[in-house]
C-alpha positions in Angstrom: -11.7 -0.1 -124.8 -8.5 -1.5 -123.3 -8.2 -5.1 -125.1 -7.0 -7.8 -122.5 -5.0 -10.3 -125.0 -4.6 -13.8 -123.3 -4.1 -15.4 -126.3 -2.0 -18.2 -126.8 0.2 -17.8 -129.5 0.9 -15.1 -131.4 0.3 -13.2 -128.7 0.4 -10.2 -126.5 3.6 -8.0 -127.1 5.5 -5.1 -124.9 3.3 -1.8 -126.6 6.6 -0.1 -126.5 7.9 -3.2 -128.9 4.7 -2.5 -131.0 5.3 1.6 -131.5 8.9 0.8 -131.9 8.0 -2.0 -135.0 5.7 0.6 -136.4 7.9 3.3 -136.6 10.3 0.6 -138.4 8.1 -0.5 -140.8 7.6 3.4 -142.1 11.0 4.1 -142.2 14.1 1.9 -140.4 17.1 3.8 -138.3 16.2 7.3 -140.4 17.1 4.6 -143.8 14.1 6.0 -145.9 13.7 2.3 -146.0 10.7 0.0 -144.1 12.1 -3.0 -142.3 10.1 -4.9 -144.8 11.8 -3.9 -147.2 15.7 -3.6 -146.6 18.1 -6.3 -147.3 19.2 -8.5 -145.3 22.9 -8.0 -146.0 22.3 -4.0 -145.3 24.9 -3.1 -142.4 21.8 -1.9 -140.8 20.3 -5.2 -140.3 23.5 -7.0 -139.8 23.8 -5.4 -136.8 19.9 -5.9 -135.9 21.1 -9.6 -136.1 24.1 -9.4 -134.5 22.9 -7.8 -131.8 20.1 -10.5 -131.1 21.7 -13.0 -131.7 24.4 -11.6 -128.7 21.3 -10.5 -126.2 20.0 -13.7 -126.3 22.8 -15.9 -124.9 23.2 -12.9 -122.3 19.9 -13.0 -120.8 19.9 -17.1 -120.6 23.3 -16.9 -119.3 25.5 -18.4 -121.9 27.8 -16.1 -123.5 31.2 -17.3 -123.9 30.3 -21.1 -122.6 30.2 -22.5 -126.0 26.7 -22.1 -127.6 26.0 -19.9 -130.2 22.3 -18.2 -130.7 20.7 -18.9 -134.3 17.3 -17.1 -135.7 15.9 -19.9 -137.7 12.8 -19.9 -139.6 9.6 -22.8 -139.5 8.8 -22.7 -136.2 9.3 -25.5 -133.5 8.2 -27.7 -136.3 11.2 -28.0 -138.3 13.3 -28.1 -135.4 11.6 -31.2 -134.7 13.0 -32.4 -137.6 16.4 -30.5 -137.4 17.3 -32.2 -134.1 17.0 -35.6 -134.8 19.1 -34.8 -138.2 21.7 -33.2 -136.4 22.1 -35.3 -133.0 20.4 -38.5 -133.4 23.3 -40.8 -134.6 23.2 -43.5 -137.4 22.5 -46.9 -136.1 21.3 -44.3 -132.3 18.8 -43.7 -129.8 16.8 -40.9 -128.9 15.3 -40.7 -125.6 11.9 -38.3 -125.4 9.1 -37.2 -122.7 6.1 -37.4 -124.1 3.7 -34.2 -122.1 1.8 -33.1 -125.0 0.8 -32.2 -128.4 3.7 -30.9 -129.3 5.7 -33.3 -127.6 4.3 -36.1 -129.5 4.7 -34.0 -132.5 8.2 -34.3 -131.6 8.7 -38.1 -131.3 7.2 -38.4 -134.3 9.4 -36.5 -136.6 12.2 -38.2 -134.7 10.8 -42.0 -135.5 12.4 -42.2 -139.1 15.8 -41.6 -138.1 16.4 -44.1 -135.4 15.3 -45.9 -132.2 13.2 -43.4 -129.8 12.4 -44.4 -126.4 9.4 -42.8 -125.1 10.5 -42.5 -121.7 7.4 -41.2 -120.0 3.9 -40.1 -121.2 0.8 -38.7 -119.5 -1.2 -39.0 -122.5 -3.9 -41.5 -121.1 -4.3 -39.2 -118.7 -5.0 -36.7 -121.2 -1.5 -34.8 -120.3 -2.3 -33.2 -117.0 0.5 -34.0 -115.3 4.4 -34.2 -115.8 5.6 -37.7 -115.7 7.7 -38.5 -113.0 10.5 -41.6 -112.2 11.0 -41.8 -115.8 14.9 -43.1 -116.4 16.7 -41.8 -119.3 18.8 -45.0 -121.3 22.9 -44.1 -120.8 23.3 -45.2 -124.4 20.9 -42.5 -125.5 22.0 -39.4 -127.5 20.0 -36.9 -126.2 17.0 -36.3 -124.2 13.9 -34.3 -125.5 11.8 -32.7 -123.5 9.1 -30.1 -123.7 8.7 -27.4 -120.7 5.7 -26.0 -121.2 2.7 -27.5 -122.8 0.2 -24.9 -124.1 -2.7 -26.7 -125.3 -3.2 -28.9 -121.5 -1.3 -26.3 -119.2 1.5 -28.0 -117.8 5.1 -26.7 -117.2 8.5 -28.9 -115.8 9.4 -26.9 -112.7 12.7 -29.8 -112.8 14.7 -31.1 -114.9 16.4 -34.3 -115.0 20.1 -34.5 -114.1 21.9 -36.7 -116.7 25.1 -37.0 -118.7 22.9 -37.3 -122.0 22.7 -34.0 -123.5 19.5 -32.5 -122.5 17.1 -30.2 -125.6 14.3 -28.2 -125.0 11.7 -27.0 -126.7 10.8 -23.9 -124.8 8.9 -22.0 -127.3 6.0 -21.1 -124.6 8.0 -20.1 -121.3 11.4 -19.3 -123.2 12.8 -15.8 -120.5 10.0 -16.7 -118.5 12.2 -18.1 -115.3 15.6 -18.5 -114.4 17.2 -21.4 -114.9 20.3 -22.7 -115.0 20.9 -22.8 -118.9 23.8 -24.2 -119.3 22.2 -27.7 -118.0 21.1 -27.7 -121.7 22.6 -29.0 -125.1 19.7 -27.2 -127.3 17.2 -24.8 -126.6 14.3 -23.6 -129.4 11.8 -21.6 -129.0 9.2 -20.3 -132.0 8.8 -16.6 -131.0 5.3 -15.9 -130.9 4.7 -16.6 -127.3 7.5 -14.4 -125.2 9.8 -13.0 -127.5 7.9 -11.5 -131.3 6.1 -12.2 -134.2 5.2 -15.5 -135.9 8.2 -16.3 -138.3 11.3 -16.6 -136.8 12.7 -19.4 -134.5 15.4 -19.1 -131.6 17.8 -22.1 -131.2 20.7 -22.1 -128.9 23.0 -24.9 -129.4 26.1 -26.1 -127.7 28.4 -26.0 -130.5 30.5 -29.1 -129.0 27.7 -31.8 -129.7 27.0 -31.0 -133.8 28.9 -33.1 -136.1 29.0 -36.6 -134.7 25.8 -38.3 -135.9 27.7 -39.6 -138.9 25.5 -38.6 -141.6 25.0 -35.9 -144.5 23.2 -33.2 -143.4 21.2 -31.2 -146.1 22.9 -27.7 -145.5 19.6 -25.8 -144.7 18.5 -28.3 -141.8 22.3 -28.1 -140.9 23.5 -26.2 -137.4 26.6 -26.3 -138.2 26.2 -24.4 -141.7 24.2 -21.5 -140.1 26.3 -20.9 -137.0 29.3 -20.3 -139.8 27.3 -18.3 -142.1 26.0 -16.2 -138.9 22.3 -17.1 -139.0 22.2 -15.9 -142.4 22.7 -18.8 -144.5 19.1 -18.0 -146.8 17.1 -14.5 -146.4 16.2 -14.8 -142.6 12.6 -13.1 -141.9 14.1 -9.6 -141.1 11.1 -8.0 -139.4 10.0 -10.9 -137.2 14.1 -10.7 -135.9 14.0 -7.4 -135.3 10.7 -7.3 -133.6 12.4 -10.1 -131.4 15.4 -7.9 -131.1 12.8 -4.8 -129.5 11.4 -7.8 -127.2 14.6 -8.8 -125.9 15.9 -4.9 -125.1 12.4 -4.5 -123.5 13.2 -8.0 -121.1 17.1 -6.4 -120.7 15.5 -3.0 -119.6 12.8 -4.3 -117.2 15.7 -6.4 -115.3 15.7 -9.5 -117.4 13.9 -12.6 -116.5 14.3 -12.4 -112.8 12.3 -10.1 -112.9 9.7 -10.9 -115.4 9.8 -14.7 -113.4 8.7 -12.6 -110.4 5.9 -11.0 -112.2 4.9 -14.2 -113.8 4.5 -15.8 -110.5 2.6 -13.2 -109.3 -0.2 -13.6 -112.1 -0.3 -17.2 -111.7 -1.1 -16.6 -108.3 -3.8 -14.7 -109.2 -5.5 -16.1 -111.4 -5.2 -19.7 -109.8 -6.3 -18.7 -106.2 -9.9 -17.6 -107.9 -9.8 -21.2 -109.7 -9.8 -22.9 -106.5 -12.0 -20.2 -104.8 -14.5 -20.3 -106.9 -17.1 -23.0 -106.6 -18.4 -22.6 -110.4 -14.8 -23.5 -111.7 -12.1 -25.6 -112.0 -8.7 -26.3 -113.0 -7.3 -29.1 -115.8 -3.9 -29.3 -114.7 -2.9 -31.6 -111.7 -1.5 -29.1 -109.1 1.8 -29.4 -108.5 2.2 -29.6 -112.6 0.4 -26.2 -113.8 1.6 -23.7 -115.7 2.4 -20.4 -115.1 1.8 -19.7 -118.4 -0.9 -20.9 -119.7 -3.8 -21.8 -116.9 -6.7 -24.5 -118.4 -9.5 -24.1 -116.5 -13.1 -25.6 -116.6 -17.3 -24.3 -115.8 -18.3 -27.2 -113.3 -21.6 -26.4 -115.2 -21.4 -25.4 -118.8 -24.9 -25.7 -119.5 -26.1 -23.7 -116.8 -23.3 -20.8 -116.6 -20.8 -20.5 -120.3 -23.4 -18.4 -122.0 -23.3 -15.9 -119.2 -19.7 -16.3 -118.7 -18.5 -15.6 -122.4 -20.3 -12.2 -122.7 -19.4 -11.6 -119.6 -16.0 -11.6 -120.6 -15.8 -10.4 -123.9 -17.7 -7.5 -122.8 -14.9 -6.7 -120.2 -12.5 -6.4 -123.2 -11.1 -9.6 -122.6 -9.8 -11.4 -125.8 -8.4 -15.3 -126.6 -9.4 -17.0 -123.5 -11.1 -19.9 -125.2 -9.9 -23.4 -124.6 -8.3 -25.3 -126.8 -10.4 -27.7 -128.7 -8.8 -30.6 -127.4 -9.4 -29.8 -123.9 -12.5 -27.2 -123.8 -13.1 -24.7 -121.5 -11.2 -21.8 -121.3 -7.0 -21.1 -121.0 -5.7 -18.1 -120.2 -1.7 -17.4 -121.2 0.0 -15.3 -118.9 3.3 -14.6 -121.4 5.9 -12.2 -120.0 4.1 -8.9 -121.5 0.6 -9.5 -119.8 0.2 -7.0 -117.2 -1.5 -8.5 -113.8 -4.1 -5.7 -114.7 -5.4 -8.0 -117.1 -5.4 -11.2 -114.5 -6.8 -8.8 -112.5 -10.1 -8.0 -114.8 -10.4 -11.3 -115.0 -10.5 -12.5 -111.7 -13.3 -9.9 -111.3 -15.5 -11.3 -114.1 -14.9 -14.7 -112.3 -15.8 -13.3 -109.1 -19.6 -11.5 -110.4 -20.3 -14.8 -112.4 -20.6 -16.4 -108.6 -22.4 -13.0 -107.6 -24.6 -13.8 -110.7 -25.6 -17.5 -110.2 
């Protein structure tokens, strides 16, 4: 049976990405060697790094502008931590958006190192919305936001214009739309939604803006020390980067994320016209706020109809479509390598529930 993966994160991959990885992990550009198992400082996977680390500021736009491309380990996580080390300034203030679990995750790492201003927050609301005519402090040294929000199924579709540098965690619609990048200090992304594996971490950085916080940076939570040691300051996780690499030649190939933004838009289409068709469902997201990547959607009647609906689903071959436990119900991500097929199987089981009830 053809397995329909709408999981969140890790997630679906390109199968051309998978049988390329495969192929690696036996034996690595005709090495004799798995990718699990070479050496990081091999010339083979220099170049693997090298070369991601390059396609990566092409397809966002930013070669030769002044940012360099790092593959970072931790996940999101640590960069929450990394980016108030290495741009919130002694005696400083951050400015933040609060949209969501990871959001708040954010703000919270960033407390300890100075004064953050939590500029907007949709939390009593139970984040299903994007704040709006929130005003970011002049004196502030950056403003954090978060563009997509997984867990509630939200997305920014603007971003505000300021003179404080702007970072982003994208890690769930990262080469999902176009965007003007360079409107961006930092952007990280953990992999596992759009671009590979678990393990590694993307973080473009505007090279201009590290160094002026006026503290000591530990060197492994430093940007500055792995942009000169060329993401390769400790043992980087080799097969989650090269993985990434295979994703990002697959995006190149398929016309980059113009056209995967296209297709994206399609899908959410989709899958959000049956939402508001169908009388036995519903959405979480306000409107005008969803996300085209990850779609929250309610049973008007649980009692009466998610018994039915699960093995209906499941049956179809359908897997990860669960809720997240914080919001129930079900959520469907649409990432980059989900066919429409699968929206489109979907929709169908949707569409016999109401023939059913």
């Amino acid at each position: 049976m053809n397995i329909h993966n709408f999981s969140a994160g890790p997630c679906i991959l390109p199968k051309e990405v998978f049988t390329k990885t495969a192929e690696a992990v036996l034996n690595f550009n005709n090495s004799g060697l798995s990718i699990l198992e070479i050496s990081h400082r091999s010339k083979d996977f220099v170049a693997v790094m090298e070369e991601a680390r390059a396609l990566a500021l092409d397809l966002l736009g930013l070669t030769g502008k002044g940012y360099q491309a790092l593959f970072l380990q931790g996940g999101a996580s640590m960069e929450f931590l990394r980016i108030p080390y290495n741009f919130l300034k002694v005696g400083g203030k951050a400015a933040y958006l609060d949209t969501g679990t990871w959001a708040n995750n954010a703000i919270k790492e960033a407390k300890p190192f100075g004064d953050v201003a939590v500029v907007g927050s949709s939390k009593e609301q139970q984040y299903n919305h994007i704040p709006q005519g929130y005003e970011i402090p002049a004196d502030a040294d950056y403003f954090h936001c978060t563009s997509n929000n997984t867990i509630y199924g939200t997305q920014m579709n603007v971003f505000p214009t300021t003179e404080v540098p702007l970072i982003c965690d994208m890690s769930s619609d990262i080469f999902s739309k176009t965007l003007d990048f360079t409107q961006f200090g930092v952007i990280y992304a953990g992999a596992q939604k759009n671009m590979g594996p678990a393990g590694a971490t993307l973080v473009v950085v505007k090279e201009s803006l590290l160094n002026k916080t006026g503290r000591e940076i530990p060197g492994i939570l430093n940007y500055a020390t792995h942009i000169a040691k060329e993401s390769m300051y400790n043992t980087p996780p080799v097969s989650a980067v090269y993985t990434s690499l295979l994703t990002l030649q697959w995006l190149k190939n398929n016309g980059g994320i113009a056209a995967m933004e296209q297709k994206n838009e399609a899908k959410a289409a989709l899958l959000y016209a049956e939402i508001d068709r169908n009388p036995l469902f519903k959405g979480c997201a306000l409107e005008a706020d969803r996300s085209k990547m990850n779609a929250t959607f309610l049973l008007v009647d649980e009692t009466q109809h998610k018994a039915t609906f699960d093995a209906m689903w499941k049956a179809a071959g359908i897997s990860g479509l669960n809720g997240h436990r914080s919001v129930g119900g079900y959520r469907a991500s649409m990432y980059n390598a989900l066919p429409i097929e699968s929206v489109q199987v979907l929709v169908e089981v949707m569409k016999e529930l109401e023939k059913q009830a």
